[in-house]
Structure formats: C-alpha cells, structure tokens
PDB file of N, CA, C and O in Angstrom:
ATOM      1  N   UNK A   1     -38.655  -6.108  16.363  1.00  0.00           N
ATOM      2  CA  UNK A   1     -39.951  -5.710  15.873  1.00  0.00           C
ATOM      3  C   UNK A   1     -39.786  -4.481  14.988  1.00  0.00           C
ATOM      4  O   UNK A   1     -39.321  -3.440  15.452  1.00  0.00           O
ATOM      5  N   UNK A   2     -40.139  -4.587  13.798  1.00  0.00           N
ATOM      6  CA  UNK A   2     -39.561  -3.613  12.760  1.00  0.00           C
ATOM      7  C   UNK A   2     -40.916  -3.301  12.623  1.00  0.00           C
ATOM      8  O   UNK A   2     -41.752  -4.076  13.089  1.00  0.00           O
ATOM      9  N   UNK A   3     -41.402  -1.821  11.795  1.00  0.00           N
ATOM     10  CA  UNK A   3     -42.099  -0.888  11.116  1.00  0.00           C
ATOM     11  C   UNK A   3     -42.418  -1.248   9.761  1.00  0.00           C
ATOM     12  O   UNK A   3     -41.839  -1.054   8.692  1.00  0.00           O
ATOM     13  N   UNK A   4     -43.401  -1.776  10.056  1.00  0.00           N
ATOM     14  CA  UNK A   4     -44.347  -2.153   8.943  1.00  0.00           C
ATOM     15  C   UNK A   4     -45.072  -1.120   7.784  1.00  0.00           C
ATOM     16  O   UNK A   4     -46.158  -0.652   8.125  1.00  0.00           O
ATOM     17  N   UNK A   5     -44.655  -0.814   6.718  1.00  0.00           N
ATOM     18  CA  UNK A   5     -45.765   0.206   6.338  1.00  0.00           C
ATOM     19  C   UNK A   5     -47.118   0.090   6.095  1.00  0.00           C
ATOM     20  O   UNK A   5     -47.351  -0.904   5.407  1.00  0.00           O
ATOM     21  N   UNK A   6     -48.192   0.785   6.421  1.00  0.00           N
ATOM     22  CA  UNK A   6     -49.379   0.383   6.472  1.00  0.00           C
ATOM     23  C   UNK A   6     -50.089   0.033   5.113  1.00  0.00           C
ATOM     24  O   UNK A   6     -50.696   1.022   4.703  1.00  0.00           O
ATOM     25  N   UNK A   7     -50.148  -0.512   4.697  1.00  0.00           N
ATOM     26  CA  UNK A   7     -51.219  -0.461   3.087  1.00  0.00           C
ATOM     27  C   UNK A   7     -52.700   0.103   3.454  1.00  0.00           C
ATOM     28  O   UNK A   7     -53.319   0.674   2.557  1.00  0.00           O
ATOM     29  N   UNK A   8     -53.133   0.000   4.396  1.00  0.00           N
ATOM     30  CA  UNK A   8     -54.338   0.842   4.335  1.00  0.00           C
ATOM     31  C   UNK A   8     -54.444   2.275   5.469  1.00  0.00           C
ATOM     32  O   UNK A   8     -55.456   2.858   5.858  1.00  0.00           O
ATOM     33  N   UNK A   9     -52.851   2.569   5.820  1.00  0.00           N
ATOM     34  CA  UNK A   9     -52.956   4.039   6.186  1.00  0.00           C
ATOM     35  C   UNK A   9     -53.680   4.926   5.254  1.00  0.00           C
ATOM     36  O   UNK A   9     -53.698   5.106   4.036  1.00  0.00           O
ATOM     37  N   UNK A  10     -54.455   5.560   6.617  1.00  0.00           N
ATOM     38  CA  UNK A  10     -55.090   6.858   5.810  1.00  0.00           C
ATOM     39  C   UNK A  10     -54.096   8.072   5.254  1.00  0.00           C
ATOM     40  O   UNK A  10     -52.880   7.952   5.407  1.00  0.00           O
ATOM     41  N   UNK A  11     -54.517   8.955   4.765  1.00  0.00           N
ATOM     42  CA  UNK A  11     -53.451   9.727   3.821  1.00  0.00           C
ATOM     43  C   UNK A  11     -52.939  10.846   4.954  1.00  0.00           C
ATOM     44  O   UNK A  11     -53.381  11.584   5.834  1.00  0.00           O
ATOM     45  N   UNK A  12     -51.789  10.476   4.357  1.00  0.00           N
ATOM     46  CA  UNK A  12     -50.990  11.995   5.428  1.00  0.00           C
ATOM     47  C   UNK A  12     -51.786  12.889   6.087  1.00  0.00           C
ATOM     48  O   UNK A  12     -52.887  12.606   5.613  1.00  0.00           O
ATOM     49  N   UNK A  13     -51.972  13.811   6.892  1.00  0.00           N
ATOM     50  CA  UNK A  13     -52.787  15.051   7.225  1.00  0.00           C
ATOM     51  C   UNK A  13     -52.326  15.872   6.712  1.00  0.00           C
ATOM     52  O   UNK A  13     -53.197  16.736   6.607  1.00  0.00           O
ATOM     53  N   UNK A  14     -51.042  16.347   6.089  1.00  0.00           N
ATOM     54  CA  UNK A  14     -50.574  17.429   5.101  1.00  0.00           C
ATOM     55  C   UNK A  14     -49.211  16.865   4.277  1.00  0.00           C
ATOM     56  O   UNK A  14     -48.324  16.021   4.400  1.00  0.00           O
ATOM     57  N   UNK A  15     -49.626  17.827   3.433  1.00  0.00           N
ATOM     58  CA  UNK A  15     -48.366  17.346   2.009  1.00  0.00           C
ATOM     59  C   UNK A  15     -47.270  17.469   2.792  1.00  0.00           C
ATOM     60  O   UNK A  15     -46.894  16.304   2.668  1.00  0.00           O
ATOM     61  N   UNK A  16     -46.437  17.974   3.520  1.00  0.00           N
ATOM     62  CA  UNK A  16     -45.270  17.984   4.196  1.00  0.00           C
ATOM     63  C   UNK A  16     -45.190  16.798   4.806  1.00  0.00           C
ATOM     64  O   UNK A  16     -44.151  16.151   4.675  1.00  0.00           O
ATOM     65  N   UNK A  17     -46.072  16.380   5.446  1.00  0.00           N
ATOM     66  CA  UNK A  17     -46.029  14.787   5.783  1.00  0.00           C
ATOM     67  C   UNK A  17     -46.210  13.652   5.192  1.00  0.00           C
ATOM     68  O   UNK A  17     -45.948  12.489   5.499  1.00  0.00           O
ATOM     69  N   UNK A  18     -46.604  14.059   4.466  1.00  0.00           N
ATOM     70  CA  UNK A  18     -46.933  12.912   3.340  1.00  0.00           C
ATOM     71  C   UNK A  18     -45.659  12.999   2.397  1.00  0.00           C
ATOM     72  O   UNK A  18     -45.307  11.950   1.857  1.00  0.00           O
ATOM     73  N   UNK A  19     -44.878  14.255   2.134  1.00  0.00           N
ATOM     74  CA  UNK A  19     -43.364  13.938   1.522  1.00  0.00           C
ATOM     75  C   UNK A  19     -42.512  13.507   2.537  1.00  0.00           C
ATOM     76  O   UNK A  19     -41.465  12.944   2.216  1.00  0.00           O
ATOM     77  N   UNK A  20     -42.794  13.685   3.734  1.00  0.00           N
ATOM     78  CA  UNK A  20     -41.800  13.209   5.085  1.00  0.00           C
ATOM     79  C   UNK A  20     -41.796  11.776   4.978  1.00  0.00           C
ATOM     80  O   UNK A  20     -40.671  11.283   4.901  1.00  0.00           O
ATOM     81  N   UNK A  21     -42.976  10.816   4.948  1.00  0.00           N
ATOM     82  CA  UNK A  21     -43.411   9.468   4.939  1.00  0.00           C
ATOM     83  C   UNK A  21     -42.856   8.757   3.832  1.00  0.00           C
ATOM     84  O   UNK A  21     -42.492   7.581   3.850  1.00  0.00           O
ATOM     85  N   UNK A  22     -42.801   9.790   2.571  1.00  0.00           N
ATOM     86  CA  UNK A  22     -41.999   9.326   1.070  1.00  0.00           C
ATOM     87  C   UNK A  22     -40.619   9.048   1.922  1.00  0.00           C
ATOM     88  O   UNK A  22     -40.013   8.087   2.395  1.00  0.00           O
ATOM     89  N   UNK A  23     -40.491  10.528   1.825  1.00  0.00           N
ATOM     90  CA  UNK A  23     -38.623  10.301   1.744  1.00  0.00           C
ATOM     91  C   UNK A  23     -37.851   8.960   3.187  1.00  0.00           C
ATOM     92  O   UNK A  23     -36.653   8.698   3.079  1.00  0.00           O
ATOM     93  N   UNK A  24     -38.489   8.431   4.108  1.00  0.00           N
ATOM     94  CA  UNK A  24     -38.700   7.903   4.882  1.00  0.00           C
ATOM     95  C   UNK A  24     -38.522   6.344   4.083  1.00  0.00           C
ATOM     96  O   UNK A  24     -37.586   5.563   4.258  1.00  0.00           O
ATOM     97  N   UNK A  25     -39.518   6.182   3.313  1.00  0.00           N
ATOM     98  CA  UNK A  25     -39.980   5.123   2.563  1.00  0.00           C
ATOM     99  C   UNK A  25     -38.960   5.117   1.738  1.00  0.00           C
ATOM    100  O   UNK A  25     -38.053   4.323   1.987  1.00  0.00           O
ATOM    101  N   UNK A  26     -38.845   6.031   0.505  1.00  0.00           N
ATOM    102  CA  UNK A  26     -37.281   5.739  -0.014  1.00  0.00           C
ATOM    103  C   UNK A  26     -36.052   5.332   0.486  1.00  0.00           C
ATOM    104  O   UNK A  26     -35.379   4.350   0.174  1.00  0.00           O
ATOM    105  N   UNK A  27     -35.788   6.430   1.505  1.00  0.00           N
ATOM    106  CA  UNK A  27     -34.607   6.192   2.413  1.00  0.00           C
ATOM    107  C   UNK A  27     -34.396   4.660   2.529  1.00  0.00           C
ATOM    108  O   UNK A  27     -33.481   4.048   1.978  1.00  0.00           O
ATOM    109  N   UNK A  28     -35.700   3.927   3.596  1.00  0.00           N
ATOM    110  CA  UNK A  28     -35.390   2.390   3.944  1.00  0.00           C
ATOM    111  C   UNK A  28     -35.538   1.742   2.703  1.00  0.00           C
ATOM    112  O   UNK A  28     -34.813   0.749   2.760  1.00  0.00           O
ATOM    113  N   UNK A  29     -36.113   1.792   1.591  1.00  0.00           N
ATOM    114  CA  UNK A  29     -36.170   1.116   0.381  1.00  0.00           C
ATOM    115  C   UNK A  29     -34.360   1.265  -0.010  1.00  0.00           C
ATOM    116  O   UNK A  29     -33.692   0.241   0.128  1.00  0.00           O
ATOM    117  N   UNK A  30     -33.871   2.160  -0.339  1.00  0.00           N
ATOM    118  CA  UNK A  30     -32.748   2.072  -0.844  1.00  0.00           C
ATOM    119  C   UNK A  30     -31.764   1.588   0.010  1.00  0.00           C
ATOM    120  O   UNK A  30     -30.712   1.199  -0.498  1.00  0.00           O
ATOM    121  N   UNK A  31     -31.990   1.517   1.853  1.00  0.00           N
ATOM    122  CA  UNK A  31     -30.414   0.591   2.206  1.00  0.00           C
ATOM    123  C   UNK A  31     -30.922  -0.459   2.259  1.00  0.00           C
ATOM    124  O   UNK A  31     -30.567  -1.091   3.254  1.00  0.00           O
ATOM    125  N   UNK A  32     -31.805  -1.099   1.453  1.00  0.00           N
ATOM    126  CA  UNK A  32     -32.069  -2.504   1.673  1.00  0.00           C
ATOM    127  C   UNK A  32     -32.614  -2.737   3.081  1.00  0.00           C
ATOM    128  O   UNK A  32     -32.422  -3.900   3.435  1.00  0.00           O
ATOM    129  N   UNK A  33     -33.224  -1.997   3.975  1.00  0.00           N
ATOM    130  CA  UNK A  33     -33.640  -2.312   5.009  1.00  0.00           C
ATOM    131  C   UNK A  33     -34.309  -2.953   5.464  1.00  0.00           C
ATOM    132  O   UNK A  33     -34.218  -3.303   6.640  1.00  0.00           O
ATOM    133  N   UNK A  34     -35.856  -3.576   4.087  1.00  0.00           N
ATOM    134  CA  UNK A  34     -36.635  -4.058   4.267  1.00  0.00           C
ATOM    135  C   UNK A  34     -36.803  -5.177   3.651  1.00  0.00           C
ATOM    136  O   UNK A  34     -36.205  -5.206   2.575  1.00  0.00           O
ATOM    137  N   UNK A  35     -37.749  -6.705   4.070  1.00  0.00           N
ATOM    138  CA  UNK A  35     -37.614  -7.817   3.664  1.00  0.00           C
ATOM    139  C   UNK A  35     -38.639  -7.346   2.293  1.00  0.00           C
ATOM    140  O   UNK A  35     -39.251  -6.280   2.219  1.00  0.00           O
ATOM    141  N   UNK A  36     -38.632  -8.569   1.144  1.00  0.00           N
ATOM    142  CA  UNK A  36     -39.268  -8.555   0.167  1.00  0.00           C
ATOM    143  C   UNK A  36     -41.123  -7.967   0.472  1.00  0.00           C
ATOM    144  O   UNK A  36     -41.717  -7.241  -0.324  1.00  0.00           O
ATOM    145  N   UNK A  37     -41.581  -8.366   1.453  1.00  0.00           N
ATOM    146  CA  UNK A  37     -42.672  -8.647   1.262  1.00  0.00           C
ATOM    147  C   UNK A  37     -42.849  -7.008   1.851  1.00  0.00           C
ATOM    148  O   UNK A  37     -43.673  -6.363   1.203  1.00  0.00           O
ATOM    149  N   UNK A  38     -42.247  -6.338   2.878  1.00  0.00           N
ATOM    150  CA  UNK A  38     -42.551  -5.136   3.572  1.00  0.00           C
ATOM    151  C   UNK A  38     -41.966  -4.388   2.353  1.00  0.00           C
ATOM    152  O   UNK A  38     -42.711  -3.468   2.013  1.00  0.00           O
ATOM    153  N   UNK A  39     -40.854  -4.506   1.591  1.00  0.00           N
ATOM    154  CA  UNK A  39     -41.175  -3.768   0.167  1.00  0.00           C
ATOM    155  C   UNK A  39     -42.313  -3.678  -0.583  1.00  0.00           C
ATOM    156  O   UNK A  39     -42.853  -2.572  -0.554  1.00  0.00           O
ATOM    157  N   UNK A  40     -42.689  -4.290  -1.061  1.00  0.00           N
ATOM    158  CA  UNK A  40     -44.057  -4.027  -2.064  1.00  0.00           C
ATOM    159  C   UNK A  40     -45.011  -3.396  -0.656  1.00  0.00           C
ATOM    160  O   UNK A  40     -45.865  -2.510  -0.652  1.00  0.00           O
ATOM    161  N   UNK A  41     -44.695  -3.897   0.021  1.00  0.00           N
ATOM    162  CA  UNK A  41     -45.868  -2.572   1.156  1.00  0.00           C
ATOM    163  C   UNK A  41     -45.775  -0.975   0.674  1.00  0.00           C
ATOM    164  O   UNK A  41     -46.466  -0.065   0.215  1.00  0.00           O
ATOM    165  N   UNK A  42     -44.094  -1.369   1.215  1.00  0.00           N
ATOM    166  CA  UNK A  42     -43.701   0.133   0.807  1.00  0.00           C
ATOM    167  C   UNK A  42     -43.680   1.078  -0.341  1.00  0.00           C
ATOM    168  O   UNK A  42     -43.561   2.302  -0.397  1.00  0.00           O
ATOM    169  N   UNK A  43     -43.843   0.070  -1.317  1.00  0.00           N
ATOM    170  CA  UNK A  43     -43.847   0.690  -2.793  1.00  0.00           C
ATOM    171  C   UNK A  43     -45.056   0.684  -2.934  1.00  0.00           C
ATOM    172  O   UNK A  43     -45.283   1.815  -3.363  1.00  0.00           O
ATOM    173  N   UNK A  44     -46.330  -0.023  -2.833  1.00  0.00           N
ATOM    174  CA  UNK A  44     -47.632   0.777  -2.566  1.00  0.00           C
ATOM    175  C   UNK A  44     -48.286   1.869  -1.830  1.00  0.00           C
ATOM    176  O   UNK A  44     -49.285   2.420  -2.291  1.00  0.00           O
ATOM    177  N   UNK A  45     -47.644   2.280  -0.446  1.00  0.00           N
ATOM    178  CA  UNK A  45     -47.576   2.948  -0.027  1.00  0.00           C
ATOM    179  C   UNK A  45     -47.188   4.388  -0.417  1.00  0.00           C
ATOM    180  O   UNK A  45     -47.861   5.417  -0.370  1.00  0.00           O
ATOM    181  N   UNK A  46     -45.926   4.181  -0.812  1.00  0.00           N
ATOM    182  CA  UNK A  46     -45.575   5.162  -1.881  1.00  0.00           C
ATOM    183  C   UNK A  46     -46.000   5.750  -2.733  1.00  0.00           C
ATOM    184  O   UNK A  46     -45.690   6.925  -2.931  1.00  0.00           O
ATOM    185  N   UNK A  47     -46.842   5.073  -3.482  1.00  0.00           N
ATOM    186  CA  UNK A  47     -47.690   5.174  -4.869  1.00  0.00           C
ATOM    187  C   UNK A  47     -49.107   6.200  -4.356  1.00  0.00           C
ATOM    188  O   UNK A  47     -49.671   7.078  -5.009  1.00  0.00           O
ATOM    189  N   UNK A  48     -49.374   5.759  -3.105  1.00  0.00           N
ATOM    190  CA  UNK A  48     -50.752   6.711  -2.671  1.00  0.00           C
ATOM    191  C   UNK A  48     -50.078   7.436  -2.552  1.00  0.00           C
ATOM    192  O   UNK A  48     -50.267   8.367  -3.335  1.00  0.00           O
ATOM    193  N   UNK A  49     -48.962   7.602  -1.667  1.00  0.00           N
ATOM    194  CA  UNK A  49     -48.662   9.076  -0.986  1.00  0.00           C
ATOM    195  C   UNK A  49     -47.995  10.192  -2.287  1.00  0.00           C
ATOM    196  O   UNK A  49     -48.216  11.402  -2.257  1.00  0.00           O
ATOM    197  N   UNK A  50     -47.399   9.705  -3.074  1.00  0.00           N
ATOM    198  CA  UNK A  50     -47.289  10.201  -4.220  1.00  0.00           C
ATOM    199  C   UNK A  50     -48.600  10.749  -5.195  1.00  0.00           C
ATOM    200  O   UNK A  50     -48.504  11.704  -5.965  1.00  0.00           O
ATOM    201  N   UNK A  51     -49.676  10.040  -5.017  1.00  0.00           N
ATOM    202  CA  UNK A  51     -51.097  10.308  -5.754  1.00  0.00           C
ATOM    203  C   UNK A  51     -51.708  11.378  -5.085  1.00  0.00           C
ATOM    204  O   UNK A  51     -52.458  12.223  -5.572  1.00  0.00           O
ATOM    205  N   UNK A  52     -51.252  11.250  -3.716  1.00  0.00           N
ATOM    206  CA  UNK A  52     -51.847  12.032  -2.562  1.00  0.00           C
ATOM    207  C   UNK A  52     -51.493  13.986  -3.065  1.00  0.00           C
ATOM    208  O   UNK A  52     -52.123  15.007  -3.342  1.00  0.00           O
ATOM    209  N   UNK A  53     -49.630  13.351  -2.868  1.00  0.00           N
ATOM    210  CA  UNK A  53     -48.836  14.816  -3.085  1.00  0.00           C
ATOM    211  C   UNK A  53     -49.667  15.494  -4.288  1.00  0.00           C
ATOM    212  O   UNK A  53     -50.278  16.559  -4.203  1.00  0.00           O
ATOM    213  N   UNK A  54     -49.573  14.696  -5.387  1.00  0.00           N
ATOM    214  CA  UNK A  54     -49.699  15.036  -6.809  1.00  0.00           C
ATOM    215  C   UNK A  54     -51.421  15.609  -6.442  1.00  0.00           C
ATOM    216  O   UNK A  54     -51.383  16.836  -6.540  1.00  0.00           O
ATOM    217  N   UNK A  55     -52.240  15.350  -6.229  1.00  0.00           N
ATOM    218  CA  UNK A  55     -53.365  15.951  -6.014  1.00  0.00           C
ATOM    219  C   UNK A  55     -53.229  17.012  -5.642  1.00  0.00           C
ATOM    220  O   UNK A  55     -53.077  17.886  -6.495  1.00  0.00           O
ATOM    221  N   UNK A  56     -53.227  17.420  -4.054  1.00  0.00           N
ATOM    222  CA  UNK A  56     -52.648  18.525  -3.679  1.00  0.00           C
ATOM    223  C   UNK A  56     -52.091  19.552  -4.063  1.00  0.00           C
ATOM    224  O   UNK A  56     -52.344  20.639  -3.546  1.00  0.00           O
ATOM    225  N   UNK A  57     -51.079  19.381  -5.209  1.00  0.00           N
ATOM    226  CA  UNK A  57     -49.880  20.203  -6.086  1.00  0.00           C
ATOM    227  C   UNK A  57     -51.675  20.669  -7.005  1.00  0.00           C
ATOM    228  O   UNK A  57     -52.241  21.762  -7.040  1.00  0.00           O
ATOM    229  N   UNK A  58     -51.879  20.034  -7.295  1.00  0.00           N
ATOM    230  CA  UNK A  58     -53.221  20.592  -8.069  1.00  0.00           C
ATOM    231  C   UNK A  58     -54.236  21.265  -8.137  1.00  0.00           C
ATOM    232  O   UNK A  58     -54.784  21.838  -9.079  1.00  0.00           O
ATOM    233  N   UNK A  59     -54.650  21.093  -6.243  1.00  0.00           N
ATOM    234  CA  UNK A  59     -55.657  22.040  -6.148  1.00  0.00           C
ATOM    235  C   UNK A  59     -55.003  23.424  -5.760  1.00  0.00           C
ATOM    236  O   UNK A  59     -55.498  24.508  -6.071  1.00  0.00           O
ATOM    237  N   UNK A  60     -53.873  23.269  -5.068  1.00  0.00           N
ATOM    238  CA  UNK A  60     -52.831  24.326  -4.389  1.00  0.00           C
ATOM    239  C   UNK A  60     -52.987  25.391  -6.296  1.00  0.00           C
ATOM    240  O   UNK A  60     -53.489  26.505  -6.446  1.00  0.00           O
ATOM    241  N   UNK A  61     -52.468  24.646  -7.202  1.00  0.00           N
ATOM    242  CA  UNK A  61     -52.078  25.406  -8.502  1.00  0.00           C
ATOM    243  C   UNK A  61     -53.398  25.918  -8.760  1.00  0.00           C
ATOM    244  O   UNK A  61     -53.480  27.145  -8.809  1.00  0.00           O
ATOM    245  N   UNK A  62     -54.583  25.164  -8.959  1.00  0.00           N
ATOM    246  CA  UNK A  62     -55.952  25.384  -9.086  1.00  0.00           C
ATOM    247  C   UNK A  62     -56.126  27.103  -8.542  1.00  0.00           C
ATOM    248  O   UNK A  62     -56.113  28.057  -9.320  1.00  0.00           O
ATOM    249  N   UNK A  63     -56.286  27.204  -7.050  1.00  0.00           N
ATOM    250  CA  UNK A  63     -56.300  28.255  -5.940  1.00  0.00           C
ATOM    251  C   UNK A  63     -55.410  29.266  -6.405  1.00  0.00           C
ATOM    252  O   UNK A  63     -55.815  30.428  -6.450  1.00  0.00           O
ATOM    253  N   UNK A  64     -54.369  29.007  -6.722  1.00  0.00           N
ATOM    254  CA  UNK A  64     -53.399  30.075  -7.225  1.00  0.00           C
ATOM    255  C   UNK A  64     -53.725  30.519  -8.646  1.00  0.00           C
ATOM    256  O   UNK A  64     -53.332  31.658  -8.896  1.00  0.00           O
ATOM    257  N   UNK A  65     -54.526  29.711  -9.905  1.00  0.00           N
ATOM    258  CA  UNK A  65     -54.845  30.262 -10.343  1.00  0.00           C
ATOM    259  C   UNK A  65     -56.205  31.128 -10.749  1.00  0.00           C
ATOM    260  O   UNK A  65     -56.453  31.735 -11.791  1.00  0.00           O
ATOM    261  N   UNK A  66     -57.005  30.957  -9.526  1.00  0.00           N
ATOM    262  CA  UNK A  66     -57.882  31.917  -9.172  1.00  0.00           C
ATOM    263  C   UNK A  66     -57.710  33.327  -8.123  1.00  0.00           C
ATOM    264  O   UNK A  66     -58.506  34.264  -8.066  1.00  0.00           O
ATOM    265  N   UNK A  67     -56.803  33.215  -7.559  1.00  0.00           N
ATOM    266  CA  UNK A  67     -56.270  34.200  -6.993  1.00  0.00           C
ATOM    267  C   UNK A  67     -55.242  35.166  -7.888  1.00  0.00           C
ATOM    268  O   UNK A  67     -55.061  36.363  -7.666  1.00  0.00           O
ATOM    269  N   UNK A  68     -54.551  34.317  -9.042  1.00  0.00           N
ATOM    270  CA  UNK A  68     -54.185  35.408 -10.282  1.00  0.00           C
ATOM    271  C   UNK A  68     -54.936  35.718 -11.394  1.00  0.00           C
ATOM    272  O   UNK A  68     -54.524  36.250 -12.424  1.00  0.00           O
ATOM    273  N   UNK A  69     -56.174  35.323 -11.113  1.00  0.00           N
ATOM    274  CA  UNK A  69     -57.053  35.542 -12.170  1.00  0.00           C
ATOM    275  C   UNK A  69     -56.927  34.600 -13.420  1.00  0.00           C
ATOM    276  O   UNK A  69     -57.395  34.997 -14.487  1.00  0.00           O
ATOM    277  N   UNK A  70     -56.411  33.554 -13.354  1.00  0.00           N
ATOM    278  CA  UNK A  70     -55.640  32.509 -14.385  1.00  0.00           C
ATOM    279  C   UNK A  70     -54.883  33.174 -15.170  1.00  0.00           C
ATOM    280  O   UNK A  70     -54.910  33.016 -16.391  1.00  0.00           O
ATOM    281  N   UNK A  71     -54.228  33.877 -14.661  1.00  0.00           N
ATOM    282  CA  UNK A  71     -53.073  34.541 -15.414  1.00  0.00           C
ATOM    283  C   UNK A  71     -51.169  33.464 -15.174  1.00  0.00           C
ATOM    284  O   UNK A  71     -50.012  33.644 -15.553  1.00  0.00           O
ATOM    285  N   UNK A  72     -51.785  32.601 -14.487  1.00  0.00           N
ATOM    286  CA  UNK A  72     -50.645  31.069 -13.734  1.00  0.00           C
ATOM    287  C   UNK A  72     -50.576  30.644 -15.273  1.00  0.00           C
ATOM    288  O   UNK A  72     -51.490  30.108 -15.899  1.00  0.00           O
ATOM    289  N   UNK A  73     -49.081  31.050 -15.847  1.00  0.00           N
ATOM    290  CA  UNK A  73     -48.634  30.070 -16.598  1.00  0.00           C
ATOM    291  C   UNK A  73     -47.616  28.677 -16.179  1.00  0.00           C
ATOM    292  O   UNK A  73     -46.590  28.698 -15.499  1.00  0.00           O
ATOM    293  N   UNK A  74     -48.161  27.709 -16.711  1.00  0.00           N
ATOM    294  CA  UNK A  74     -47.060  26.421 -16.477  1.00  0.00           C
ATOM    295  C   UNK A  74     -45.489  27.074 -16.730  1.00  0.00           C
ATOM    296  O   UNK A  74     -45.292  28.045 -17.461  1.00  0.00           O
ATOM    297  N   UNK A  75     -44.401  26.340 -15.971  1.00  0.00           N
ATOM    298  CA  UNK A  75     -43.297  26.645 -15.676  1.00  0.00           C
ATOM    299  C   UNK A  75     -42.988  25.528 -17.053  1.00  0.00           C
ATOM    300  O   UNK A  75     -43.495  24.417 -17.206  1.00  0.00           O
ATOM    301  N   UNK A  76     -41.904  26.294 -18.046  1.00  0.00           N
ATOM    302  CA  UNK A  76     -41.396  25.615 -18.825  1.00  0.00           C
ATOM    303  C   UNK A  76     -40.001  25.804 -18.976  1.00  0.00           C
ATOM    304  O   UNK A  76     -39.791  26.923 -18.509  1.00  0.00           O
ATOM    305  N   UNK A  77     -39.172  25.430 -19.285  1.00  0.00           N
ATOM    306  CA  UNK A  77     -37.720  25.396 -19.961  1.00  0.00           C
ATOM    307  C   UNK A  77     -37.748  26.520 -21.095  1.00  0.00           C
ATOM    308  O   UNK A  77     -38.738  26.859 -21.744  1.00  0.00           O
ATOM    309  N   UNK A  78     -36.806  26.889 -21.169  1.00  0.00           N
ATOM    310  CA  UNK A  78     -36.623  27.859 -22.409  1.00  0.00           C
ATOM    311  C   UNK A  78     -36.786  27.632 -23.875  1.00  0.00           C
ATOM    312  O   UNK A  78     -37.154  28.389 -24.774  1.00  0.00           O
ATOM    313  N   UNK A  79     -36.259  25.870 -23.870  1.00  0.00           N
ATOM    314  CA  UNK A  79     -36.775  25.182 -24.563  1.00  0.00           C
ATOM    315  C   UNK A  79     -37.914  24.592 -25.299  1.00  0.00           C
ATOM    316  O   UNK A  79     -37.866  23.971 -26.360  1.00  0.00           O
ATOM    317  N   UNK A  80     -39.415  25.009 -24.246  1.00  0.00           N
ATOM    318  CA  UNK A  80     -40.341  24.254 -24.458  1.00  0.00           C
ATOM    319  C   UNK A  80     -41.389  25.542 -24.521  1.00  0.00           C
ATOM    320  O   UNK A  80     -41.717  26.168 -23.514  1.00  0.00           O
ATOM    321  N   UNK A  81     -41.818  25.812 -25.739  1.00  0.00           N
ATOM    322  CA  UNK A  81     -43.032  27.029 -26.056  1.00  0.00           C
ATOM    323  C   UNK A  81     -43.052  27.919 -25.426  1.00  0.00           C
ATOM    324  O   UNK A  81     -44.031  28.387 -24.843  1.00  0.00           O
ATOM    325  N   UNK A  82     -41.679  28.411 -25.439  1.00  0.00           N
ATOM    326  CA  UNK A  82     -41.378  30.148 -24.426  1.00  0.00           C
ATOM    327  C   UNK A  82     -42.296  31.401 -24.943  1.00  0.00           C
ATOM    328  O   UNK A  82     -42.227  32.490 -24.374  1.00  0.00           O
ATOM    329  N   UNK A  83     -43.308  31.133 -26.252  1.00  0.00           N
ATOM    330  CA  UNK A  83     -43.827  31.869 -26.141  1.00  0.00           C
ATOM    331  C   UNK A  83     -45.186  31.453 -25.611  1.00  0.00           C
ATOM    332  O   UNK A  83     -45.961  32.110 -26.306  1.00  0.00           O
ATOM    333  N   UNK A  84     -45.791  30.843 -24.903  1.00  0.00           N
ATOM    334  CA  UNK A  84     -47.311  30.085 -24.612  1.00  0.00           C
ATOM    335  C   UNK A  84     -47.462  30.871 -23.705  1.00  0.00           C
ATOM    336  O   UNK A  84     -48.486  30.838 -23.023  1.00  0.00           O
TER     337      UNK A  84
END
C-alpha cells in the first residue's frame, strides 16, 4: 500500500512544509518510485505547492517592504541594472 499524493490536499500549513512535501515529491519522482498515473498526481501536486511557496515569497517580500519603508531592492547579479 503505497502513498498516494493527494490532488485535492489542502495547502501546506507553512512554507517549510510545503517545501518539505516538494522536496519529498521530487525525491520519489526522480527514483522512479512512482507508477505513471501517481506521477501526474505528483506533478500536480507540485505545481500548487510551488504556487503556494511562490505566493508566500510575496507577501513575506510585500511585509518586508513595508517594514523598510520600500526601500527592498530586488536582488540582482552584477550583471543585471546594478544601478536600479
């Protein structure tokens, strides 16, 4: 009896878990662990919890840049408009 991923799990309770559930999901995706059909589970699954993270990363940046007064510049390469 193997571990099904849920397609209609609700979303992580925190981004740490919700990257725990990724890397989890990758992990068995890459040794081939899972039959065809519990793949595309998993790769939908993925896709929320990834939409999930990516939200989060947003309001977290959002908050931080009201707490610096929007003084939060984007992180760039040296390469990419070092003066912006």
């Amino acid at each position: 009896m193997s571990k099904k991923p849920s397609a209609t799990a609700a979303p992580a309770a925190s981004f740490e878990e919700a990257m725990a559930e990724l890397e989890q999901l990758v992990a068995r995706m890459e040794a081939g662990e899972l039959p065809l059909e519990a793949s595309v589970a998993a790769y939908k699954r993925g896709s929320e919890l990834v939409k999930y993270c990516a939200a989060q990363l947003e309001k977290v940046e959002a908050q931080v840049k009201v707490l610096e007064g929007d003084m939060l510049k984007p992180f760039q390469s040296d390469d990419n408009e070092a003066d912006a």
